[in-house]
py3Dmol code that shows the C-alpha trace and the ligand (Angstrom):
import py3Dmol

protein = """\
ATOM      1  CA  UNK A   1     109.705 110.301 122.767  1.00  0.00           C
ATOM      2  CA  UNK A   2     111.361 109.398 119.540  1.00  0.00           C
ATOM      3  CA  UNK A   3     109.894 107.764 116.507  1.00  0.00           C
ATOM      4  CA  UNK A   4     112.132 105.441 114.766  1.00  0.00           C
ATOM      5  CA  UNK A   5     111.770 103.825 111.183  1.00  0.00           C
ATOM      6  CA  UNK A   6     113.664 100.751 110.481  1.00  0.00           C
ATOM      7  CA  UNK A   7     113.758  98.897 107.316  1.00  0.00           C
ATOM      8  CA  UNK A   8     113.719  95.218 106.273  1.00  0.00           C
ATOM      9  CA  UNK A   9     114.549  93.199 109.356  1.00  0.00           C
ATOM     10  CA  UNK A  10     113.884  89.735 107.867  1.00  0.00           C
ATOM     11  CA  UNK A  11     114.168  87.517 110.464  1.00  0.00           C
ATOM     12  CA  UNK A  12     117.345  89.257 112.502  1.00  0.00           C
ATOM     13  CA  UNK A  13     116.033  88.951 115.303  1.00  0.00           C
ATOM     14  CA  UNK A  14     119.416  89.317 117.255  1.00  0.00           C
ATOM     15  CA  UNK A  15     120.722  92.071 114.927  1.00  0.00           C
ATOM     16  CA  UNK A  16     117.266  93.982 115.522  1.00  0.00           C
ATOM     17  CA  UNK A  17     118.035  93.809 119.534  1.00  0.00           C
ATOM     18  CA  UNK A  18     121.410  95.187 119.402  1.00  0.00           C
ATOM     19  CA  UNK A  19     119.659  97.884 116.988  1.00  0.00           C
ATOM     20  CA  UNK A  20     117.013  98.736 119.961  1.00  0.00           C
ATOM     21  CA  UNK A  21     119.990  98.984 122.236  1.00  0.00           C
ATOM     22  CA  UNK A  22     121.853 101.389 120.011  1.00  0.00           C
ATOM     23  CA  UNK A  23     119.186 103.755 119.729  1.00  0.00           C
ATOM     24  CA  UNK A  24     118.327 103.290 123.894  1.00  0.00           C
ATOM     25  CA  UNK A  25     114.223 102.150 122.310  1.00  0.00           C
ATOM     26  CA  UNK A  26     112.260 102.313 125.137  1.00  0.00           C
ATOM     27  CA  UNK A  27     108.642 100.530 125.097  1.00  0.00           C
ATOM     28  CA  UNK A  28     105.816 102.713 126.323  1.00  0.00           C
ATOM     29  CA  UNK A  29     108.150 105.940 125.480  1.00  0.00           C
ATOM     30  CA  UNK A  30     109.599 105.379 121.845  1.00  0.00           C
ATOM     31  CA  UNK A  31     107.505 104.376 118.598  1.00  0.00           C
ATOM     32  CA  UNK A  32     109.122 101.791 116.151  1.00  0.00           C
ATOM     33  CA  UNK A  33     107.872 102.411 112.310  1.00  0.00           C
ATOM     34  CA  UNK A  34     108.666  98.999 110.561  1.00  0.00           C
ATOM     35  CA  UNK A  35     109.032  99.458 106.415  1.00  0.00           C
ATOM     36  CA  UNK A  36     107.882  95.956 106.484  1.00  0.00           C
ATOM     37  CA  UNK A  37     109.745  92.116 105.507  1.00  0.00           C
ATOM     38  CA  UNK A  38     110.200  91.447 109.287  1.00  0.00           C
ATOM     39  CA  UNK A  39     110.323  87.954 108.032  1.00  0.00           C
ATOM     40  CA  UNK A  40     111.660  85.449 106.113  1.00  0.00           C
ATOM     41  CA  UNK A  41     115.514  84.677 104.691  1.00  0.00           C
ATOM     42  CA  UNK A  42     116.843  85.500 108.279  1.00  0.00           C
ATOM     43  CA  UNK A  43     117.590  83.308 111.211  1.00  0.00           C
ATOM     44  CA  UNK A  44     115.237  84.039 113.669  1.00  0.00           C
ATOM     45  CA  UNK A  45     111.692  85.184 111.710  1.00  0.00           C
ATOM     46  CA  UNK A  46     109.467  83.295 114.632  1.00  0.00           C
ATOM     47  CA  UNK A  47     110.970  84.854 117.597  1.00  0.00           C
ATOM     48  CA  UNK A  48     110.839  88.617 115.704  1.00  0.00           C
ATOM     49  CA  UNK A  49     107.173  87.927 114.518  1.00  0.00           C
ATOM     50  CA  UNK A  50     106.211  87.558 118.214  1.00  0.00           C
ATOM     51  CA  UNK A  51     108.295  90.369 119.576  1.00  0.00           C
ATOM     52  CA  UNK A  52     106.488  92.749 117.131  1.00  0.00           C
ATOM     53  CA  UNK A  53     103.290  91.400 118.220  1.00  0.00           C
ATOM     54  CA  UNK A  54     103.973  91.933 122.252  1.00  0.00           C
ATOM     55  CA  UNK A  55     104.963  95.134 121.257  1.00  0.00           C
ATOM     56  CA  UNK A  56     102.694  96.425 118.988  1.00  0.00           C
ATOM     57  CA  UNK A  57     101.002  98.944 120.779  1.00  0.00           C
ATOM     58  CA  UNK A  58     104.285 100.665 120.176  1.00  0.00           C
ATOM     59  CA  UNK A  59     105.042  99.459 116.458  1.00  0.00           C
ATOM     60  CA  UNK A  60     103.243 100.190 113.611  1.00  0.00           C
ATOM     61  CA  UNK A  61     104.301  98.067 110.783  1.00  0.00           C
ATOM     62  CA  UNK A  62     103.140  97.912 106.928  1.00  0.00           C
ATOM     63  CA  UNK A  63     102.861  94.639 105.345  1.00  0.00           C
ATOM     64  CA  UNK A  64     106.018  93.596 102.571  1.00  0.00           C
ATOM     65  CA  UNK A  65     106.006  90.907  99.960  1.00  0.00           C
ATOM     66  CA  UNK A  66     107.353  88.948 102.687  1.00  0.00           C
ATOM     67  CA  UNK A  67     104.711  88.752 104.966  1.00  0.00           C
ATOM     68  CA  UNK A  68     102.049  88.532 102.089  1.00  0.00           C
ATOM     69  CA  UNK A  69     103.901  85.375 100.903  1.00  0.00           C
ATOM     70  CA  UNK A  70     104.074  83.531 104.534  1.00  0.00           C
ATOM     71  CA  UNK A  71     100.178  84.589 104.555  1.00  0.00           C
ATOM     72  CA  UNK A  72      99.536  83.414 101.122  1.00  0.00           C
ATOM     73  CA  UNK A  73     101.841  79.866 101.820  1.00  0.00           C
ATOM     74  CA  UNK A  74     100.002  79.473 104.901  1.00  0.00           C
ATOM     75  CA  UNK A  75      96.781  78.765 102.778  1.00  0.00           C
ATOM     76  CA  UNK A  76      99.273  77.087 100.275  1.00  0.00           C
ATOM     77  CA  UNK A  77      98.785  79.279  97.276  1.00  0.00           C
ATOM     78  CA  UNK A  78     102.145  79.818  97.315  1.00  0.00           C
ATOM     79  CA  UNK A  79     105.263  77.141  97.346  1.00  0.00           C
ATOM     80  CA  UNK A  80     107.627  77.478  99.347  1.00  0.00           C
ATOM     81  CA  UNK A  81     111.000  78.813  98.041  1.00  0.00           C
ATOM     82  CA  UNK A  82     114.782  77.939  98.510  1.00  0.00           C
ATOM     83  CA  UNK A  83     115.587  80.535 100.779  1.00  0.00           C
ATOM     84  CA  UNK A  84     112.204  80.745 102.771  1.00  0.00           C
ATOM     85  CA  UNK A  85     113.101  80.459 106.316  1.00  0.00           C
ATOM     86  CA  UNK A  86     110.114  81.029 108.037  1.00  0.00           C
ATOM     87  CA  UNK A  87     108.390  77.743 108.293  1.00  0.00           C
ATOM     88  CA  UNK A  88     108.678  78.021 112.462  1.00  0.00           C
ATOM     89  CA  UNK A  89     106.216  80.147 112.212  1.00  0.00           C
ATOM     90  CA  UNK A  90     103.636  78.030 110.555  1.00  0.00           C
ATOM     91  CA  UNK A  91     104.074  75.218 112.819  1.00  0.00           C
ATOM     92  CA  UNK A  92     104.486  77.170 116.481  1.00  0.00           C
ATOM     93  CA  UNK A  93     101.406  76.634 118.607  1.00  0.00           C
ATOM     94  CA  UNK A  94     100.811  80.295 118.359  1.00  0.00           C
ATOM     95  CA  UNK A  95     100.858  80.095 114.168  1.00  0.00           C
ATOM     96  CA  UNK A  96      96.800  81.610 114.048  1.00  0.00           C
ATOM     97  CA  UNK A  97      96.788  84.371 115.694  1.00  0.00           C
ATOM     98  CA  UNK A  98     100.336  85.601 114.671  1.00  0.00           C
ATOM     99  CA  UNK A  99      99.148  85.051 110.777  1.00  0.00           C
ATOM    100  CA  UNK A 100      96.018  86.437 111.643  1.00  0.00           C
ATOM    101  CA  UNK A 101      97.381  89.864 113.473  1.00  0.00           C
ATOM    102  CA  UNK A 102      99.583  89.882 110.501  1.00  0.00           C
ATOM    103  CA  UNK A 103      96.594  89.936 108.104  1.00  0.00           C
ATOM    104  CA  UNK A 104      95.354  93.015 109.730  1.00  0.00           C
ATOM    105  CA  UNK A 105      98.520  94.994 109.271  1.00  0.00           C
ATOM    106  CA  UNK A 106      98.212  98.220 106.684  1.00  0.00           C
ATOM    107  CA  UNK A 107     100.019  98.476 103.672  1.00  0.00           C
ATOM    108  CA  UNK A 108     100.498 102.188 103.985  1.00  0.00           C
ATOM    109  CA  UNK A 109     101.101 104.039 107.529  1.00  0.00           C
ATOM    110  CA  UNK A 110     101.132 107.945 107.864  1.00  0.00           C
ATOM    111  CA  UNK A 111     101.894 110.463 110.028  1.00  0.00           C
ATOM    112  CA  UNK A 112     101.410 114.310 108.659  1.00  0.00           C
ATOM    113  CA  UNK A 113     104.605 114.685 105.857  1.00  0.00           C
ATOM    114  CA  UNK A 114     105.499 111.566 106.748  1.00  0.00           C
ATOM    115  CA  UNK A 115     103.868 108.329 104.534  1.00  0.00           C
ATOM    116  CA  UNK A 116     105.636 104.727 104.902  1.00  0.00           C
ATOM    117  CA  UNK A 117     105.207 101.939 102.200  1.00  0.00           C
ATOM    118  CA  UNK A 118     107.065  98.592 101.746  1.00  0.00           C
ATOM    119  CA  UNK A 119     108.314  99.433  97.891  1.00  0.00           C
ATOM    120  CA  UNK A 120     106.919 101.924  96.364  1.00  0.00           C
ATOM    121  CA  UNK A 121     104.463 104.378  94.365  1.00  0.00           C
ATOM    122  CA  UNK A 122     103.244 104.111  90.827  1.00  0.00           C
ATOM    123  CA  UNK A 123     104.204 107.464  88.817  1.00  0.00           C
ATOM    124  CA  UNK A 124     100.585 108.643  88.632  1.00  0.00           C
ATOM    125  CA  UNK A 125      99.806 108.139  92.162  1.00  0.00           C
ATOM    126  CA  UNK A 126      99.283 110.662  94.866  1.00  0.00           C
ATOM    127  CA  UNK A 127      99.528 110.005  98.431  1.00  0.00           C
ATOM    128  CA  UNK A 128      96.109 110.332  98.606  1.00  0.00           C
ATOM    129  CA  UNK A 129      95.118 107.892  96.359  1.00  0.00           C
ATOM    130  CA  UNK A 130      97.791 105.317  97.804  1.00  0.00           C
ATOM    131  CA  UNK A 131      96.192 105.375 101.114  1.00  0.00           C
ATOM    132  CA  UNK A 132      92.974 105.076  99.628  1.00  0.00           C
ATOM    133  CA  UNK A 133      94.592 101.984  97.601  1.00  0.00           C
ATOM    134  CA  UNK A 134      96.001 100.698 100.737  1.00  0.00           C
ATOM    135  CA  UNK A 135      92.645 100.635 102.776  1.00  0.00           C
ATOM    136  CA  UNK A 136      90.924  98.899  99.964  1.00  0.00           C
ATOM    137  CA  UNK A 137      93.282  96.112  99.851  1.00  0.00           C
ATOM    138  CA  UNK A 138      93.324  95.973 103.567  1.00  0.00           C
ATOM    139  CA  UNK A 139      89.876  95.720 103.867  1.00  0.00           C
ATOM    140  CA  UNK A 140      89.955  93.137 101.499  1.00  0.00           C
ATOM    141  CA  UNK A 141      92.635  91.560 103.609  1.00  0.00           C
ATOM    142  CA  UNK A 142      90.339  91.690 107.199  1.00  0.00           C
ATOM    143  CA  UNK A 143      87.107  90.138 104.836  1.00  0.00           C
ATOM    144  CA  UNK A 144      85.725  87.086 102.629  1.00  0.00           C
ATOM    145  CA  UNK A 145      88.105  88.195  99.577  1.00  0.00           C
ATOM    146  CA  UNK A 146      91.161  87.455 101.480  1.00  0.00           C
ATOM    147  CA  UNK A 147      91.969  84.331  99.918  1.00  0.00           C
ATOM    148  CA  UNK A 148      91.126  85.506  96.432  1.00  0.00           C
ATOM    149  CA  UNK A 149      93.165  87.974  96.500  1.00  0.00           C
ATOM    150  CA  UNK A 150      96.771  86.163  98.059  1.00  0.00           C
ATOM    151  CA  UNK A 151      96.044  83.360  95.903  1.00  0.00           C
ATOM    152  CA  UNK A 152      96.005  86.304  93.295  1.00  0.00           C
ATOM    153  CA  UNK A 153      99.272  87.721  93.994  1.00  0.00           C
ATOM    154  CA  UNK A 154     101.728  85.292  92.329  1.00  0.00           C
ATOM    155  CA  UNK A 155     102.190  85.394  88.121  1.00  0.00           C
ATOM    156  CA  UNK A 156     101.020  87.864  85.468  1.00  0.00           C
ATOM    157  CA  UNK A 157     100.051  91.304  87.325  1.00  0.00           C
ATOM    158  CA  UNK A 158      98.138  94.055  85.969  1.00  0.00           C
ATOM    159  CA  UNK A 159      99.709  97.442  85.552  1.00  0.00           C
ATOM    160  CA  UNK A 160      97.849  99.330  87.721  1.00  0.00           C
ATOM    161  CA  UNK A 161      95.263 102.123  85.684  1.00  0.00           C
ATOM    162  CA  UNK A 162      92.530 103.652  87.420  1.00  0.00           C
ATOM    163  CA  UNK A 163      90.064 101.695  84.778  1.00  0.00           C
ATOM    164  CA  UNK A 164      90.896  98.600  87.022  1.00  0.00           C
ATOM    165  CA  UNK A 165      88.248  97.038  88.699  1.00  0.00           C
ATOM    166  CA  UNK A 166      87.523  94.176  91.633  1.00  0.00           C
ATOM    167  CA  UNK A 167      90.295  92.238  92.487  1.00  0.00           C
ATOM    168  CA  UNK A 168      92.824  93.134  89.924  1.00  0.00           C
ATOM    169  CA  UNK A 169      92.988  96.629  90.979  1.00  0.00           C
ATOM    170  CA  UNK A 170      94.316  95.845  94.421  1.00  0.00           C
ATOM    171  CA  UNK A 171      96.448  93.369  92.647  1.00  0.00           C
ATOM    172  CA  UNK A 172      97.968  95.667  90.507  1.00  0.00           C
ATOM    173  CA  UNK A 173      98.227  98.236  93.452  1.00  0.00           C
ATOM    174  CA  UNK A 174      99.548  95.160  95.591  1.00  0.00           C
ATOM    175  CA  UNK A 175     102.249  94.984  93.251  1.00  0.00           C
ATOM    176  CA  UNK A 176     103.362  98.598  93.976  1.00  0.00           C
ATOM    177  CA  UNK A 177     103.271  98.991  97.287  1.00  0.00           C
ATOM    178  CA  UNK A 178     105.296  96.052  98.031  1.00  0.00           C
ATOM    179  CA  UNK A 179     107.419  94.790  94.949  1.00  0.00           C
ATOM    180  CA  UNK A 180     107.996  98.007  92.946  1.00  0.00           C
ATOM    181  CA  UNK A 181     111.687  99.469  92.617  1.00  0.00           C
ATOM    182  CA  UNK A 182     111.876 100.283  89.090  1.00  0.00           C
ATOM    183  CA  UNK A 183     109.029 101.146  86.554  1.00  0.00           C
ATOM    184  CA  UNK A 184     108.794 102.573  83.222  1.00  0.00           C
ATOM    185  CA  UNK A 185     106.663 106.062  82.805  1.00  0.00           C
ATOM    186  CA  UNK A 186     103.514 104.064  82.973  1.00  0.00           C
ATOM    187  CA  UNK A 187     104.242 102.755  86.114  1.00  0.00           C
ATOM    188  CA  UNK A 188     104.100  99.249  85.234  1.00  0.00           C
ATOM    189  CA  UNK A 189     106.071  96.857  88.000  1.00  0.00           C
ATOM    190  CA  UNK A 190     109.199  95.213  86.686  1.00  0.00           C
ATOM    191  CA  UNK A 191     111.588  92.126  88.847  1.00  0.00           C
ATOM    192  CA  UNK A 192     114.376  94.512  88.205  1.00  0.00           C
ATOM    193  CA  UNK A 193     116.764  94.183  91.567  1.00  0.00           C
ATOM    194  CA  UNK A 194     119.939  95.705  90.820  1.00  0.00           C
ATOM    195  CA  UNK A 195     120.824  99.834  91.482  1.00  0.00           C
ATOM    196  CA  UNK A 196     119.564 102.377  90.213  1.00  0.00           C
ATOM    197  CA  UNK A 197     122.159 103.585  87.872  1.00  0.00           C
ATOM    198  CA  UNK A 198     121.947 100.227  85.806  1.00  0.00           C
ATOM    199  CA  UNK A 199     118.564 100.042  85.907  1.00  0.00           C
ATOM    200  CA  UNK A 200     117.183  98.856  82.114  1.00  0.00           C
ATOM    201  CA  UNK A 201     116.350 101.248  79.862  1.00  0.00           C
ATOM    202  CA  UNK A 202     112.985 103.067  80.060  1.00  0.00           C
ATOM    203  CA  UNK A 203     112.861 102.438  83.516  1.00  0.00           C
ATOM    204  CA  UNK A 204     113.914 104.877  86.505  1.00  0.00           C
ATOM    205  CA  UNK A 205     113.550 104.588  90.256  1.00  0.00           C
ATOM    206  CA  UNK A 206     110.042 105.104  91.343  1.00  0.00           C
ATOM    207  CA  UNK A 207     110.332 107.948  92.928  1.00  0.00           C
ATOM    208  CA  UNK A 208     112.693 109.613  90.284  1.00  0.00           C
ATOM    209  CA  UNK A 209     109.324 109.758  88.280  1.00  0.00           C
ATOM    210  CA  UNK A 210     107.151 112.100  90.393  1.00  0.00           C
ATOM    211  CA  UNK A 211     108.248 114.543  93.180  1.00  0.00           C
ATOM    212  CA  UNK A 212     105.632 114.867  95.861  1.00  0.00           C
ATOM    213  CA  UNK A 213     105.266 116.640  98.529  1.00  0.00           C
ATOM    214  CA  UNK A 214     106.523 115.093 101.875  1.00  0.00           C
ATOM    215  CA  UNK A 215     108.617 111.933 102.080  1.00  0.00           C
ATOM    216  CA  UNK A 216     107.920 108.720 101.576  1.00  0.00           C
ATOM    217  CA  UNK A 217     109.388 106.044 103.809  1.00  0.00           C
ATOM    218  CA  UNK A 218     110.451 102.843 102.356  1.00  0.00           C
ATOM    219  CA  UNK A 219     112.235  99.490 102.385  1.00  0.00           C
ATOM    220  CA  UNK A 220     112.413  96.348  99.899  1.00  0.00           C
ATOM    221  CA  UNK A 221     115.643  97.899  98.017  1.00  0.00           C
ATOM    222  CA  UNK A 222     118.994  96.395  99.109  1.00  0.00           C
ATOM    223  CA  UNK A 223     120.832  97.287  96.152  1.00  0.00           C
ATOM    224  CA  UNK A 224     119.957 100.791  96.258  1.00  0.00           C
ATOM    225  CA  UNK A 225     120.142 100.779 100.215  1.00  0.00           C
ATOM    226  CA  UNK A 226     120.305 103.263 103.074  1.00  0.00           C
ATOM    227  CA  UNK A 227     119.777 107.020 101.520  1.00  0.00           C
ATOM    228  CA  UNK A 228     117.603 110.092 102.857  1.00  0.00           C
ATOM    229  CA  UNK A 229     116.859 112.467 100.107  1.00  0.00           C
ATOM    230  CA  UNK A 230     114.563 115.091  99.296  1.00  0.00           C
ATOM    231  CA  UNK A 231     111.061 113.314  99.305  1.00  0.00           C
ATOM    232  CA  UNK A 232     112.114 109.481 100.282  1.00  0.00           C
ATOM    233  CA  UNK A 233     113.989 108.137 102.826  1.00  0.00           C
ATOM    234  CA  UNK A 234     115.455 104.351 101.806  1.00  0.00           C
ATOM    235  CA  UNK A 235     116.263 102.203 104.363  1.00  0.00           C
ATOM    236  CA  UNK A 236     116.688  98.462 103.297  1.00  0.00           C
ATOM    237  CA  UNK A 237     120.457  98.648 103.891  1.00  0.00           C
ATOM    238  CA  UNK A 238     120.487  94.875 103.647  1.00  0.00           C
ATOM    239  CA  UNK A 239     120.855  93.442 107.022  1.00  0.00           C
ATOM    240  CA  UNK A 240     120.533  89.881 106.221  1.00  0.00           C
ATOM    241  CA  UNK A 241     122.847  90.251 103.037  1.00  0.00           C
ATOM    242  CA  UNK A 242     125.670  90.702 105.743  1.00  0.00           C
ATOM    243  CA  UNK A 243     125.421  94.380 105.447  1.00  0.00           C
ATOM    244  CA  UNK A 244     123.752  96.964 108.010  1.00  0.00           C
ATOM    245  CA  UNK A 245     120.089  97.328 109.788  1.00  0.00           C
ATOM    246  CA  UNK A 246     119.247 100.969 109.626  1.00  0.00           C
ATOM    247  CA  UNK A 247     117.157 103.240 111.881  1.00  0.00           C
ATOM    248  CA  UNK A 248     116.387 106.390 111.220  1.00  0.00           C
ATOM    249  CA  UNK A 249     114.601 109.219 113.388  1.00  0.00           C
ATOM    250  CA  UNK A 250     110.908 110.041 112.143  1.00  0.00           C
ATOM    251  CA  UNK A 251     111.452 113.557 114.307  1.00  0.00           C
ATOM    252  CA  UNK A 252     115.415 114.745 113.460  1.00  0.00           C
ATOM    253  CA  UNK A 253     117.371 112.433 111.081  1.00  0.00           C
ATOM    254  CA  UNK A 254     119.133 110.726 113.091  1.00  0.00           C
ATOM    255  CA  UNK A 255     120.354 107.488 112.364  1.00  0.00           C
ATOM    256  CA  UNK A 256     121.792 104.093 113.800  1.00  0.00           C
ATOM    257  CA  UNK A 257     123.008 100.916 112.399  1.00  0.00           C
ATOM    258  CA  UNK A 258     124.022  98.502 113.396  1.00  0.00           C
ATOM    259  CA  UNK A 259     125.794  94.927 111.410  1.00  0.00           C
ATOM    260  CA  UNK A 260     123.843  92.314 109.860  1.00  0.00           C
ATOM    261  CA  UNK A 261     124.077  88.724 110.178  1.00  0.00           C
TER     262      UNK A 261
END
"""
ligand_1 = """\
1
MN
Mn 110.584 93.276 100.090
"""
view = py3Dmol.view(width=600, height=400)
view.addModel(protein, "pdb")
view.setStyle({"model": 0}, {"cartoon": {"style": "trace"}})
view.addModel(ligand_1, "xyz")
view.setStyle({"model": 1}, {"stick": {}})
view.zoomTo()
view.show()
């Protein structure tokens, strides 16, 4: 049995199979650990929506700005962009109950050391208090606040401060967990996308700010792309930019890529 986390699929549905068959994934034996952004840009979001779904008893899967935008455009608080490219899903026959499992996925999944996140956390943040973050939003998520909060999501965002209350603390913890790449000291969320080293100044990395124990397992970051390091392991290697879809073993380090479309 082999745990496997893989990063932003998007919608590569194809490149995701020949991924599977590289690292011999076998349902019922192997777990999958998706870093979240299954969806969206890619070719083939639909059919890799439903394939995480028929599996899921052997995926678990934390919610990215992707999916939060298909949920939020579903209930058209948000328009649909340029590059969006998963309107199959909205009208296959099967569109409720794939939004609706998707509503109910976490934003934060761990496993002892081991704590996976779409972006990011804030400087001040422990793991602790992310998964207690997480849980809030996602029982906001599974309840009557749904809607107020995705219709929340888009425009000005809170920094996140523990004197937030209601809905904009989970939007400003929203914000973290699955747009964050950059921040300045105070942890406040920038739309910075480039690499690291030319980040502006001020800013850093997220997780140059605070070194905590374990590692943190994330995606969202193409420009800064596949790395493991001491206390995060990066693995949106930008598989829909053309470049490579990266797993990596949860239980030795291995890894496996394969090319993007
Ligand atoms: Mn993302």
């Amino acid at each position: 049995m082999r745990t496997w986390a893989i990063g932003d699929i998007q919608g590569c549905f194809t490149v995701f199979q020949s991924l599977l068959t590289k690292i011999d994934f076998k349902a019922g034996r192997d777990q999958l650990w998706l870093a979240g952004d299954v969806i969206n840009r890619g070719p083939e979001s639909l059919e890799m929506l439903r394939w995480v779904v028929r599996h899921q008893a052997d995926v678990r899967m934390v919610l990215g700005n992707h999916e939060l935008h298909v949920l939020a455009q579903a209930r058209g608080f948000d328009k649909v962009k340029r590059r969006d490219t998963f309107q199959p899903i909205l009208v296959a026959p099967d569109r409720d109950a794939l939004l609706s499992w998707l509503q109910r996925r976490p934003l934060l999944v761990r496993r002892g050391e081991m704590t996976m996140v779409h972006a990011g956390l804030a400087p001040s943040w422990s793991v602790d208090l992310a998964a207690q973050l997480a849980a809030e939003i996602e029982a906001t998520l599974r309840g009557p606040g749904a809607d107020a909060l995705l219709s929340r999501l888009r425009g000005d965002v809170p920094t996140w401060t523990p004197s937030l209350r209601g809905i904009e603390r989970q939007v400003a913890a929203v914000a973290v967990l699955t747009r964050m790449r950059t921040c300045a000291a105070d942890g406040a969320v920038t739309d910075y996308v480039g690499p690291p080293e030319s980040c502006p100044s001020g800013q850093q990395p997220w997780h140059a700010w605070t070194r905590r124990p374990g590692t943190v397992i994330f995606g969202h970051w193409a420009a800064y792309g596949y790395h493991v390091r001491p206390g995060h392991v990066s693995l949106d290697s930008g598989a829909v930019w053309g470049r490579q879809l990266t797993a990596w073993c949860l239980e030795d380090g291995t890894t496996a890529q394969v090319p993007g479309v």
